[in-house]
N, C-alpha and C positions, 0 to 999 in steps of 0.2 A: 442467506440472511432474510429476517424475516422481519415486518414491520416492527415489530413487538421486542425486536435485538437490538432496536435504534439506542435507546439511551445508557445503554451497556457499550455500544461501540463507540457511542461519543464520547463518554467518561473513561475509556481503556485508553482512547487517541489521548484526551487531555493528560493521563500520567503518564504515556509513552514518549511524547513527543515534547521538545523543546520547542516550546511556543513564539519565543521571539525568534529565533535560525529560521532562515529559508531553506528551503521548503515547507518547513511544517507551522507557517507564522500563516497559514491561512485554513492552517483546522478548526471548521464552525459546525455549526447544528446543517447550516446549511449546506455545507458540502456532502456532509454524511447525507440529507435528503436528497441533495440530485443524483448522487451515484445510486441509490435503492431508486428512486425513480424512472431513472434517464436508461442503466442498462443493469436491472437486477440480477440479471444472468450471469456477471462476472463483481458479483457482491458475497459474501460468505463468513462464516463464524464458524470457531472453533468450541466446543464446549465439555465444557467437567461437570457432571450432577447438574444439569443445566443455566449452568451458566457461563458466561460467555467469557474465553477466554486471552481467544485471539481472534481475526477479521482479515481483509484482505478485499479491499474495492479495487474496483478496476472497472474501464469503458472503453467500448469497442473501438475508437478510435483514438491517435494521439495529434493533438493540432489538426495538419490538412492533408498527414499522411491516410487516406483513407485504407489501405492495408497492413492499419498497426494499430495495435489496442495497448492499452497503457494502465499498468497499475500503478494507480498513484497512491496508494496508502496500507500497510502492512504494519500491524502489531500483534506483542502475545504478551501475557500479564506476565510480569517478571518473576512471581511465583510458580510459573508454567514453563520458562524458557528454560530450552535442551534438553526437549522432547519431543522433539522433531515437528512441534505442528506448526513453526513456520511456512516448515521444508513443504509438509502438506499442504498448508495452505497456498503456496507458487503453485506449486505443482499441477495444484488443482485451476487456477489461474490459466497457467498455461494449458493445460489438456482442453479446459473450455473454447480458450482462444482456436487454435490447433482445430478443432473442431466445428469453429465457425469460421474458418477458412481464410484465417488472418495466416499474413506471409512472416509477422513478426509482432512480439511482445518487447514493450517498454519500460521499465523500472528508471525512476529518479531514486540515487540513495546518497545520499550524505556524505558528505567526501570523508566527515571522521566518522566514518559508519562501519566499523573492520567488519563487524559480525553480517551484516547485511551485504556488505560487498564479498565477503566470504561466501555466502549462502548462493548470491544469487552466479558467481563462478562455477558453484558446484552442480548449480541446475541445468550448465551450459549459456551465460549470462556472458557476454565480452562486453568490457569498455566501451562505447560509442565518443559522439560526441561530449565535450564538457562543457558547461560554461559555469565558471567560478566571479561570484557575485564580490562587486568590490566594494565595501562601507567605507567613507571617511565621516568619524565622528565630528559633529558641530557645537555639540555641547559636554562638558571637561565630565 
């Protein structure tokens, strides 16, 4: 990913991701800057005739595990998907990690997320922990 793919990956995250669900209720301009800032190396775009059609951020580390790097963010334009540059996309994730000498990669995925829990099973991905966020509405 390159400076210049920022407003292309911010505006792919806004029509991929359901904005108010957690996880993805904290996709900003600025998230997409600290990941291209903070650890470029595990930042990436997919592209058709240049343009951008999927992405895949990720940082080298997750919380205060410092032997685990974390992708926190995966899309591909819904006119693109099931063409494997998800698949590419982890992939490549993970090779980088792997190669900077992390003991393990992190994925958060959406608990109604079949296709993404699918995907990342298929890359060698198991379950870890869960934690399932509770809402009680306060207004009708």
């Amino acid at each position: 990913m390159q400076v210049g793919d920022f407003a292309d990956v911010y505006e792919l995250g806004q029509r991929s991701y359901k904005l108010t669900d957690k996880p993805y209720n904290y996709w900003t301009m600025r998230e997409v800057a600290d990941h291209l800032e903070t650890c470029p190396e595990l930042c990436f775009v997919a592209e058709t005739d240049g343009k951008v059609v999927g992405f895949a951020l990720g940082t080298d580390t997750f919380e205060i595990i410092a032997d685990t790097a974390h992708l926190e963010w995966i899309a591909v334009d819904s006119a693109y998907r099931r063409h494997g540059l998800a698949t590419r996309l982890l992939q490549t994730v993970v090779d980088v990690v792997e190669r900077m000498g992390k003991a393990r990669v992190v994925a958060d995925i959406a608990s109604d997320n079949a296709f993404s829990q699918g995907l990342a099973h298929k890359l060698g991905f198991t379950e870890g922990i869960s934690v399932t966020y509770f809402t009680k509405e306060l207004r009708g």
